[in-house]
C-alpha positions as semicolon CSV with decimal commas, in nm:
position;residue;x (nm);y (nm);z (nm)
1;X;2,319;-0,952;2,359
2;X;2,530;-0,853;2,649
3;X;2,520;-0,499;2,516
4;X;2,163;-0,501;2,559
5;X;2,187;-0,583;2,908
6;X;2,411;-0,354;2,972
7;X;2,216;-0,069;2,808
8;X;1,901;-0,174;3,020
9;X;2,065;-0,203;3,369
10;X;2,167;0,150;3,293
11;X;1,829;0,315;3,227
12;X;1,733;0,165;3,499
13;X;2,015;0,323;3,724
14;X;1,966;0,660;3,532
15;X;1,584;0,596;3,592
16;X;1,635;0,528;3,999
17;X;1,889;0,839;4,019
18;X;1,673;1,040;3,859
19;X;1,365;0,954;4,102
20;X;1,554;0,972;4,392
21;X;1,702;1,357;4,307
22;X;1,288;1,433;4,229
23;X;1,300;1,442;3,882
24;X;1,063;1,285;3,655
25;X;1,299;1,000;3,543
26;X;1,034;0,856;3,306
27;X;0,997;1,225;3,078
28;X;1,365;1,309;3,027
29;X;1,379;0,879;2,932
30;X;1,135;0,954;2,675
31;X;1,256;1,275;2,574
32;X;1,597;1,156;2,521
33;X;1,483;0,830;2,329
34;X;1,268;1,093;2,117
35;X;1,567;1,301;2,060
36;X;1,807;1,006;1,921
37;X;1,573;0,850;1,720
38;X;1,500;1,204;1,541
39;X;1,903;1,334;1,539
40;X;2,101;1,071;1,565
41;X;1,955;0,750;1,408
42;X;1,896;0,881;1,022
43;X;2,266;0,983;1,024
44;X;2,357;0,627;1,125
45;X;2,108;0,463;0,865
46;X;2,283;0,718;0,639
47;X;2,648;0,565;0,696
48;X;2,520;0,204;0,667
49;X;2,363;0,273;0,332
50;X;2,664;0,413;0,201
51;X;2,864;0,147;0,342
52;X;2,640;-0,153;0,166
53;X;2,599;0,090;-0,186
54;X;3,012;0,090;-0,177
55;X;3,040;-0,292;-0,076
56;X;2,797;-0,357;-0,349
57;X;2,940;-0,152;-0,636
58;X;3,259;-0,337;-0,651
C-alpha cells in the first residue's frame, strides 16, 4: 500500500515539474502509461505465468 503512495506522490511531482518547465505534464503521463502497459506489462504477465505453470507442475 505504501508503494502506491509512493508511486502517486511522484506523478504528481513529475506532473508539477513538468508544468512548471511548460510542458504538457498530463500528455507525456499518458503517453508513458500507454507505453508500459503496451512494452512492458505482457513481458511481466509472461514471467508470472511461467512462474505459477513451474510451481504447479511439481
Amino acid at each position: 500500500m505504501k508503494y502506491a503512495l509512493y508511486g502517486t506522490i511522484g506523478l504528481v511531482i513529475i506532473f508539477i515539474v513538468l508544468n512548471l518547465l511548460n510542458y504538457d505534464g498530463f500528455n507525456i503521463i499518458i503517453v508513458s502509461f500507454e507505453w508500459v502497459t503496451r512494452y512492458i506489462l505482457p513481458w511481466i504477465a509472461l514471467y508470472w505465468f511461467i512462474q505459477f505453470v513451474k510451481r504447479n507442475k511439481r
